[in-house]
Backbone as numpy.savetxt, mean C-alpha at the origin, in Angstrom:
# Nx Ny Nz CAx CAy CAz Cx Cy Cz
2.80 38.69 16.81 1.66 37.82 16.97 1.43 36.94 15.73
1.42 37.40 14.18 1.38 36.63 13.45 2.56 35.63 13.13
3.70 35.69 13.35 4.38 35.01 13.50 3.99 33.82 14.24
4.11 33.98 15.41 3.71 32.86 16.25 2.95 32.33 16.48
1.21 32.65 15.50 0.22 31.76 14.61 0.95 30.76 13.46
1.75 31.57 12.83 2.50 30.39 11.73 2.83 29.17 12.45
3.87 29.51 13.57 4.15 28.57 14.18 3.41 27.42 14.68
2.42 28.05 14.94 1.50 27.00 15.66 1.01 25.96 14.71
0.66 26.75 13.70 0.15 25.73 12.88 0.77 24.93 12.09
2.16 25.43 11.54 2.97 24.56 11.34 3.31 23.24 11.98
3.31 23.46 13.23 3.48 22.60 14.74 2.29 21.57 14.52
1.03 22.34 14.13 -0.13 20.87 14.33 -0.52 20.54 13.02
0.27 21.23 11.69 -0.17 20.29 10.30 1.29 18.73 10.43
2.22 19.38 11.04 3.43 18.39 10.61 2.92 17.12 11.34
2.40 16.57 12.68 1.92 15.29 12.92 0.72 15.12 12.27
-0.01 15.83 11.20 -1.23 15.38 10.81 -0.37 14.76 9.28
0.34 15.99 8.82 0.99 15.66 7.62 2.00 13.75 7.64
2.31 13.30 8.76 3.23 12.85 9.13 2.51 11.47 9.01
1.13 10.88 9.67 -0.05 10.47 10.12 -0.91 9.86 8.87
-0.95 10.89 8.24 -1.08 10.42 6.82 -0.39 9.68 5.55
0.41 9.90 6.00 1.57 9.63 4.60 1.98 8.18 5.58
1.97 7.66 7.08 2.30 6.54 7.66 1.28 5.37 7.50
-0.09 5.90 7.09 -1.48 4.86 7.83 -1.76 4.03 6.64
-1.09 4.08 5.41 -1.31 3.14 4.10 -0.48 1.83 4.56
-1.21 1.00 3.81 -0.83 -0.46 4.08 -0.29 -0.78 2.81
0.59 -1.23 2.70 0.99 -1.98 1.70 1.23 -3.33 1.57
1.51 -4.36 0.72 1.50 -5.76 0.26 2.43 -5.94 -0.14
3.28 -7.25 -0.12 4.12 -7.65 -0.86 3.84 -9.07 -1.11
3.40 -9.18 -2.00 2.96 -10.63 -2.43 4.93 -11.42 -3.14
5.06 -12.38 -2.68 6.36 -13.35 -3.38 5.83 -14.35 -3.85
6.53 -14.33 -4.84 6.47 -15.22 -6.13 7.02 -16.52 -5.77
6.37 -17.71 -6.94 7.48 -18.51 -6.60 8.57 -19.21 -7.64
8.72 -17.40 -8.30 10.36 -17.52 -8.97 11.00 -16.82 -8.32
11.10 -16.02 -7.34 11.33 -15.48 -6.50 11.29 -13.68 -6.60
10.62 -13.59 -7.31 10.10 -12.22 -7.60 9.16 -11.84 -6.63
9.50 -10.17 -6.48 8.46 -9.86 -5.40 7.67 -8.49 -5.78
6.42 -8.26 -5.73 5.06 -7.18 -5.94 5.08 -6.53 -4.80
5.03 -5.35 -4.45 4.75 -4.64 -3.36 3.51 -4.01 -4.16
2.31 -4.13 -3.41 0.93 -3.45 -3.26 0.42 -2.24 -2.53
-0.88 -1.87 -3.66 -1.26 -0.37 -3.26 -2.54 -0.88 -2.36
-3.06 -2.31 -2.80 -4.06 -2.34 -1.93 -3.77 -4.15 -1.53
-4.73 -4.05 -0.66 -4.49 -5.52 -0.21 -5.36 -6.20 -1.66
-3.95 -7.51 -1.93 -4.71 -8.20 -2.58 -5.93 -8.97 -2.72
-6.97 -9.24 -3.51 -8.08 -9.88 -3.21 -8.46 -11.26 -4.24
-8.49 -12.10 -3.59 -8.59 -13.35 -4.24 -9.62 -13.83 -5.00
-9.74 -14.37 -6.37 -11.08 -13.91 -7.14 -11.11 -15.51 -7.32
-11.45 -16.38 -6.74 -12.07 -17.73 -6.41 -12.37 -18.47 -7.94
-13.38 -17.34 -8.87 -13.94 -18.18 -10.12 -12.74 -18.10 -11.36
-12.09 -17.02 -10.54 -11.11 -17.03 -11.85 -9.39 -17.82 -11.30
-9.02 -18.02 -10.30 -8.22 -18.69 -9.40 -6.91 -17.29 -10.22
-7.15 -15.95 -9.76 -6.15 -14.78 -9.60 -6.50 -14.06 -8.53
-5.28 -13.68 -8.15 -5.72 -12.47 -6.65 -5.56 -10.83 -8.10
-5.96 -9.79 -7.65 -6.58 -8.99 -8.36 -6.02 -7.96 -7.47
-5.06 -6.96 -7.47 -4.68 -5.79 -6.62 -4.41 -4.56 -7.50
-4.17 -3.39 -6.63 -3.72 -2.11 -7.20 -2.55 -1.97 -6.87
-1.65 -1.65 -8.04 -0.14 -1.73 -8.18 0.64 -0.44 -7.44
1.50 -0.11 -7.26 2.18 1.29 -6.46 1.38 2.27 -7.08
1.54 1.84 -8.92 1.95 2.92 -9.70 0.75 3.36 -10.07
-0.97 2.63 -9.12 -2.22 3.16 -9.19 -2.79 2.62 -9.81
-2.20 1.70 -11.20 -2.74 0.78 -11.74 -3.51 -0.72 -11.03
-4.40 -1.18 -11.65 -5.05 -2.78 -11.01 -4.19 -4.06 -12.28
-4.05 -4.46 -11.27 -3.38 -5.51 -12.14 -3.57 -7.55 -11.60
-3.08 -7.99 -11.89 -3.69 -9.71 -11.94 -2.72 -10.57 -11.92
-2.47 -11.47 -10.89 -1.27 -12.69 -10.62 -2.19 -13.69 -10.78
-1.46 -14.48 -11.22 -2.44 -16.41 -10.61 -2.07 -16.48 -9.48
-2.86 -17.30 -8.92 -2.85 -17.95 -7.71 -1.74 -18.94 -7.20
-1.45 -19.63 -8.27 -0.54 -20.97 -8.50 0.60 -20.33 -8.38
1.20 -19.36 -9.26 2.45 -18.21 -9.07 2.66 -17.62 -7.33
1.91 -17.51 -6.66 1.50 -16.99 -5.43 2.31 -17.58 -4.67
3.74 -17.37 -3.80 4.32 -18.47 -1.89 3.25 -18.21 -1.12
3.74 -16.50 -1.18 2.99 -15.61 0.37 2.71 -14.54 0.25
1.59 -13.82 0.76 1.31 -12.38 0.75 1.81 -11.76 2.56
2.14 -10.95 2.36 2.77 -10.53 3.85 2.36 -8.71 3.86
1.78 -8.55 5.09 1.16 -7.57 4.97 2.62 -6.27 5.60
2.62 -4.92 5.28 4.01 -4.10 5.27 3.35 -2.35 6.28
């Protein structure tokens, strides 16, 4: 019987485990030297300062110009 409690639950953490680790969005903003940023959050465009403003893979926030900017493409 305890066995085949493990099982079960093994069975309903792996699509929760699975579900989670799929539902993040990421960014890839391209440059136009042709360099490319993949993002932790969607970038956000800061109007008074003419930089989009995002969180980097690596958890860090970090700052592009605008002018540097082709395309942001959502992943």
């Amino acid at each position: 019987m305890p066995m085949s409690n493990h099982i079960f639950r093994v069975l309903i953490l792996l699509p929760v485990l699975f579900f989670c680790a799929c539902s993040h969005t990421h960014y890839v903003i391209s440059l136009r030297s042709g360099d490319t940023i993949t993002t932790a959050s969607k970038p956000e465009f800061i109007e008074k300062t003419g930089y989009y403003r995002y969180r980097a893979v690596n958890g860090k926030d970090a700052l592009v110009r605008a002018d540097e900017v082709l395309h942001l493409q959502e992943q």
